[in-house]
C-alpha positions as protocol buffer text, in pm:
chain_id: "A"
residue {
  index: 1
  type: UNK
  ca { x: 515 y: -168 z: -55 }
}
residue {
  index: 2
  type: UNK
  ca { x: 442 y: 82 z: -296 }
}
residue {
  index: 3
  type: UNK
  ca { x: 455 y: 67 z: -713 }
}
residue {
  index: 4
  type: UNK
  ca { x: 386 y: 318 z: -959 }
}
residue {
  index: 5
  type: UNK
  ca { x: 112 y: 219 z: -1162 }
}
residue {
  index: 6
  type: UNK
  ca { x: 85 y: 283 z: -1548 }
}
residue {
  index: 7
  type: UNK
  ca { x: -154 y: 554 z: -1469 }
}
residue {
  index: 8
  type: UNK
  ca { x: 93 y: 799 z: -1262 }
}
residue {
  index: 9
  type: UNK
  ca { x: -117 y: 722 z: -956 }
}
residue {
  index: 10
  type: UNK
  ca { x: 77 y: 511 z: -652 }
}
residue {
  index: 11
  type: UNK
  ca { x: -56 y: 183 z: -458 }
}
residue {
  index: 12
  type: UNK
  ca { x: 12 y: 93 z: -175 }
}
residue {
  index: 13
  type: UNK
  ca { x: -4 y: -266 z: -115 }
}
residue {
  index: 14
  type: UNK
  ca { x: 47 y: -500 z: 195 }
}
residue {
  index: 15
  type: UNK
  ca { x: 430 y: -652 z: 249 }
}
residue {
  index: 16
  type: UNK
  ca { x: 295 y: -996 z: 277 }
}
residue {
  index: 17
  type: UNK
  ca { x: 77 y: -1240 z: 25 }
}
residue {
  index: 18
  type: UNK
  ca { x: -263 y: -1286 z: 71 }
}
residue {
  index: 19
  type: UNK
  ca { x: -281 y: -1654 z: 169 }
}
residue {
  index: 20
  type: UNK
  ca { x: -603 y: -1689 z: -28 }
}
residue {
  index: 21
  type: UNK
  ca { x: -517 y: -1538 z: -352 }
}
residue {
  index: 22
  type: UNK
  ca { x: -118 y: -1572 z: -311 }
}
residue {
  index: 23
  type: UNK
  ca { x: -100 y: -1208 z: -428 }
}
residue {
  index: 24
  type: UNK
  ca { x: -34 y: -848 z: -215 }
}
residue {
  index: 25
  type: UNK
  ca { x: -361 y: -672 z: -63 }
}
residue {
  index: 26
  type: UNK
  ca { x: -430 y: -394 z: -218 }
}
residue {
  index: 27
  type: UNK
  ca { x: -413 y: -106 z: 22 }
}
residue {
  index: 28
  type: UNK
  ca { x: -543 y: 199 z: -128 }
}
residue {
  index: 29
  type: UNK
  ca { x: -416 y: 398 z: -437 }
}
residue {
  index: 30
  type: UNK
  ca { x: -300 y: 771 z: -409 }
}
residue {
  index: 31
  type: UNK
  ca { x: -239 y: 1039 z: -684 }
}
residue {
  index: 32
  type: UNK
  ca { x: 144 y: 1098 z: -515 }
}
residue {
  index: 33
  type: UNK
  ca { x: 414 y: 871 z: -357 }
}
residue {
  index: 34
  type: UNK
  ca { x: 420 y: 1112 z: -97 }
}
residue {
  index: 35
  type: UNK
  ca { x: 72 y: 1050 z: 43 }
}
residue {
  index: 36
  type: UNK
  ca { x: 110 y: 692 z: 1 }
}
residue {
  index: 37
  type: UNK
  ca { x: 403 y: 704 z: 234 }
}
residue {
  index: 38
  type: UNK
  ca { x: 196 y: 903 z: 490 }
}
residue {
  index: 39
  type: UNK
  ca { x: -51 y: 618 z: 512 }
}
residue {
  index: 40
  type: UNK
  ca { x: 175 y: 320 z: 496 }
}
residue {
  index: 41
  type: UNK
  ca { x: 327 y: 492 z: 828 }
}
residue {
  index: 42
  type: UNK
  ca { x: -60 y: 571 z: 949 }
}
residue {
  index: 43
  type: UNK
  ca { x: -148 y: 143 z: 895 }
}
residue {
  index: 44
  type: UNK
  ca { x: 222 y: 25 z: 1049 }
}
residue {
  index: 45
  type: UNK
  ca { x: 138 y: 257 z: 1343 }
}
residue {
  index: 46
  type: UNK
  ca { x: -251 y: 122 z: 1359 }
}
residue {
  index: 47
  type: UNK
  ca { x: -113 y: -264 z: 1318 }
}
residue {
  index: 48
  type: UNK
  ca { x: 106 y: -193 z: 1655 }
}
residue {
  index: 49
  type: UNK
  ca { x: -181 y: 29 z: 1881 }
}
C-alpha cells in the first residue's frame, strides 16, 4: 500500500497490521510513486521465491 506523505515523498507500507503495534510496517519511503511501485513488485516477488 502506498500513501503520499505531506512531504511529496511516497511510502510504501505492508498490506497487513503489524500484530504488535496494530499499525502497517513501514516499508521504505521513495521520492516518486513510480519507484515505490517498482519495489512493492521487487518484495511481492521476494515474499513468493
Amino acid at each position: 500500500m502506498i500513501r503520499k506523505l505531506a512531504s511529496g515523498e511516497y511510502r510504501l507500507y505492508s498490506r497487513k497490521l503489524d500484530p504488535a503495534t496494530h499499525k502497517r510496517r513501514n516499508l521504505g519511503t521513495f521520492g516518486t510513486r513510480a519507484a515505490a511501485e517498482k519495489h512493492e513488485r521487487e518484495v511481492q516477488y521476494f515474499k513468493r521465491h
